[in-house]
MINUSE-355533 format. One record per residue (C-alpha): x, y, z; chain. Coordinates in Angstrom, 1 decimal. Layout:
{u: X, v: Y, w: Z, chain: A}
...
This chain:
{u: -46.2, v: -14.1, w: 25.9, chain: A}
{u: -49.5, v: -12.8, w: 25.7, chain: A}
{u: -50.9, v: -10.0, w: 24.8, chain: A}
{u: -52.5, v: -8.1, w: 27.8, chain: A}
{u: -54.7, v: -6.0, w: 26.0, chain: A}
{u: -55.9, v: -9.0, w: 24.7, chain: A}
{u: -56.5, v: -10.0, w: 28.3, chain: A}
{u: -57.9, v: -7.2, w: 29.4, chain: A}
{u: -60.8, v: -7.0, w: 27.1, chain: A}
{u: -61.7, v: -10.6, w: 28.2, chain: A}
{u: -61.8, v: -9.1, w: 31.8, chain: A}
{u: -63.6, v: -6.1, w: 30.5, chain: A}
{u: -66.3, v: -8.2, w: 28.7, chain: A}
{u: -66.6, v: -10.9, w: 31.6, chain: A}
{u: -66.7, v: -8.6, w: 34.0, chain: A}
{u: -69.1, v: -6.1, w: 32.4, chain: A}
{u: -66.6, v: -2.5, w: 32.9, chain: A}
{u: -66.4, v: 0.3, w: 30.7, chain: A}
{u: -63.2, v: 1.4, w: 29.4, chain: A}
{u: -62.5, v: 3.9, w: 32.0, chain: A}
{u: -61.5, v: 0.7, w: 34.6, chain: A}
{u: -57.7, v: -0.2, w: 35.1, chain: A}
{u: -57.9, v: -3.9, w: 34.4, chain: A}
{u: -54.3, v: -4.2, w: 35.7, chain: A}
{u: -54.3, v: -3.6, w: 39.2, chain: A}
{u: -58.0, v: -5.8, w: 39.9, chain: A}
{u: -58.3, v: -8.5, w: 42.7, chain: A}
{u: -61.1, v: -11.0, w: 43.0, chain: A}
{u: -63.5, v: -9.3, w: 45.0, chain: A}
{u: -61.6, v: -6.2, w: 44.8, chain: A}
{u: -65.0, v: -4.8, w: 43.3, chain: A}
{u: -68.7, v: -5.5, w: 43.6, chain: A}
{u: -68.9, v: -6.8, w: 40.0, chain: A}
{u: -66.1, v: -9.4, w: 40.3, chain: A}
{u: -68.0, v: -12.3, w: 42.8, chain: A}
{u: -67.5, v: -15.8, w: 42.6, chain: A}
{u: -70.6, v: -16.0, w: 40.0, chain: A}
{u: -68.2, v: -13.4, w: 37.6, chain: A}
{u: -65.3, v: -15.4, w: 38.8, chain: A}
{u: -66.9, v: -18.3, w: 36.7, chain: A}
{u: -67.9, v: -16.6, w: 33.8, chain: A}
{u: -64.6, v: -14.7, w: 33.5, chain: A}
{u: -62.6, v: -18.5, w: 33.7, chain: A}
{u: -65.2, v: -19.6, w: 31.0, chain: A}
{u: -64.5, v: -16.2, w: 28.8, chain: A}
{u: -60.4, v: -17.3, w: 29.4, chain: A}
{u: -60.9, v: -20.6, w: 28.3, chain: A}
{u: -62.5, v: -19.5, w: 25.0, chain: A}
{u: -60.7, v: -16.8, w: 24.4, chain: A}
{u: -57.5, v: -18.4, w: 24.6, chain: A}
{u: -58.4, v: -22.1, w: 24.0, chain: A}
{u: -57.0, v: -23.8, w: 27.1, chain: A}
{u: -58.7, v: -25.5, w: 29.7, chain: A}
{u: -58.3, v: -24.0, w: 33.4, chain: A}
{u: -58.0, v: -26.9, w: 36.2, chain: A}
{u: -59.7, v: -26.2, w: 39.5, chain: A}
{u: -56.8, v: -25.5, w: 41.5, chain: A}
{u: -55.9, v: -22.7, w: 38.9, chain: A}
{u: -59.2, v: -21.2, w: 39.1, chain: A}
{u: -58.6, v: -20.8, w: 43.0, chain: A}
{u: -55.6, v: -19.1, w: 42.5, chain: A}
{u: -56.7, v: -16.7, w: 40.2, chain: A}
{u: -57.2, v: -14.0, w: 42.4, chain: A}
{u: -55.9, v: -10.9, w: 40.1, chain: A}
{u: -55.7, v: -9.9, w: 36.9, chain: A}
{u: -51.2, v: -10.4, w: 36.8, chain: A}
{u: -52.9, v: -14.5, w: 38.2, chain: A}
{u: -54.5, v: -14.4, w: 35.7, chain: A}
{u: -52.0, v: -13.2, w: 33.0, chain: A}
{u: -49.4, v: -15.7, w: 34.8, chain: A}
{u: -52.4, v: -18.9, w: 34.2, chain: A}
{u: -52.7, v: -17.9, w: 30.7, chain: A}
{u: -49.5, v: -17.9, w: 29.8, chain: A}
{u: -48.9, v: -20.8, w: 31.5, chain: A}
{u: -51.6, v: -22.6, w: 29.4, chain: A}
{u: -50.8, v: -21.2, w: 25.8, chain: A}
{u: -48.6, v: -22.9, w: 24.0, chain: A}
C-alpha cells in the first residue's frame, strides 16, 4: 500500500495547488490546471516519485486521483 499523502504531494507539485485543494476527490479535467499537458507532467512526477514506469493504456485511464492511487499501487512492488 501506498502512502496517499505521499501521493498527494506529487499531485500537489505536478499540478501546481496550494494546500487548501482536496487532492482526493480530483478528476482529469475536473479543474483548469489539470489538462492533458499537466496530465503528462503529473505521469512523469509518478514515475519518479515512485520509480515505476506507466504504460500508455494506464496513462489513459488515469482519470482521478483513487486511478491514480490504484496505478501506483499496482506498479510498486
Amino acid at each position: 500500500m501506498i502512502d496517499d499523502e505521499r501521493l498527494r504531494r506529487v499531485f500537489r507539485s505536478a499540478l501546481d495547488l496550494g494546500e487548501d485543494v482536496v487532492v482526493d476527490v480530483l478528476e482529469y479535467r475536473g479543474i483548469d490546471k489539470w489538462d492533458s499537458l499537466a496530465h503528462m507532467s503529473l505521469v512523469a512526477a509518478l514515475e519518479d516519485e515512485f520509480d515505476i514506469m506507466i504504460d500508455i493504456d494506464d496513462v489513459i485511464d488515469m482519470s482521478s486521483f483513487s486511478k491514480a492511487r490504484e496505478l501506483v499501487e499496482k506498479h510498486v512492488v
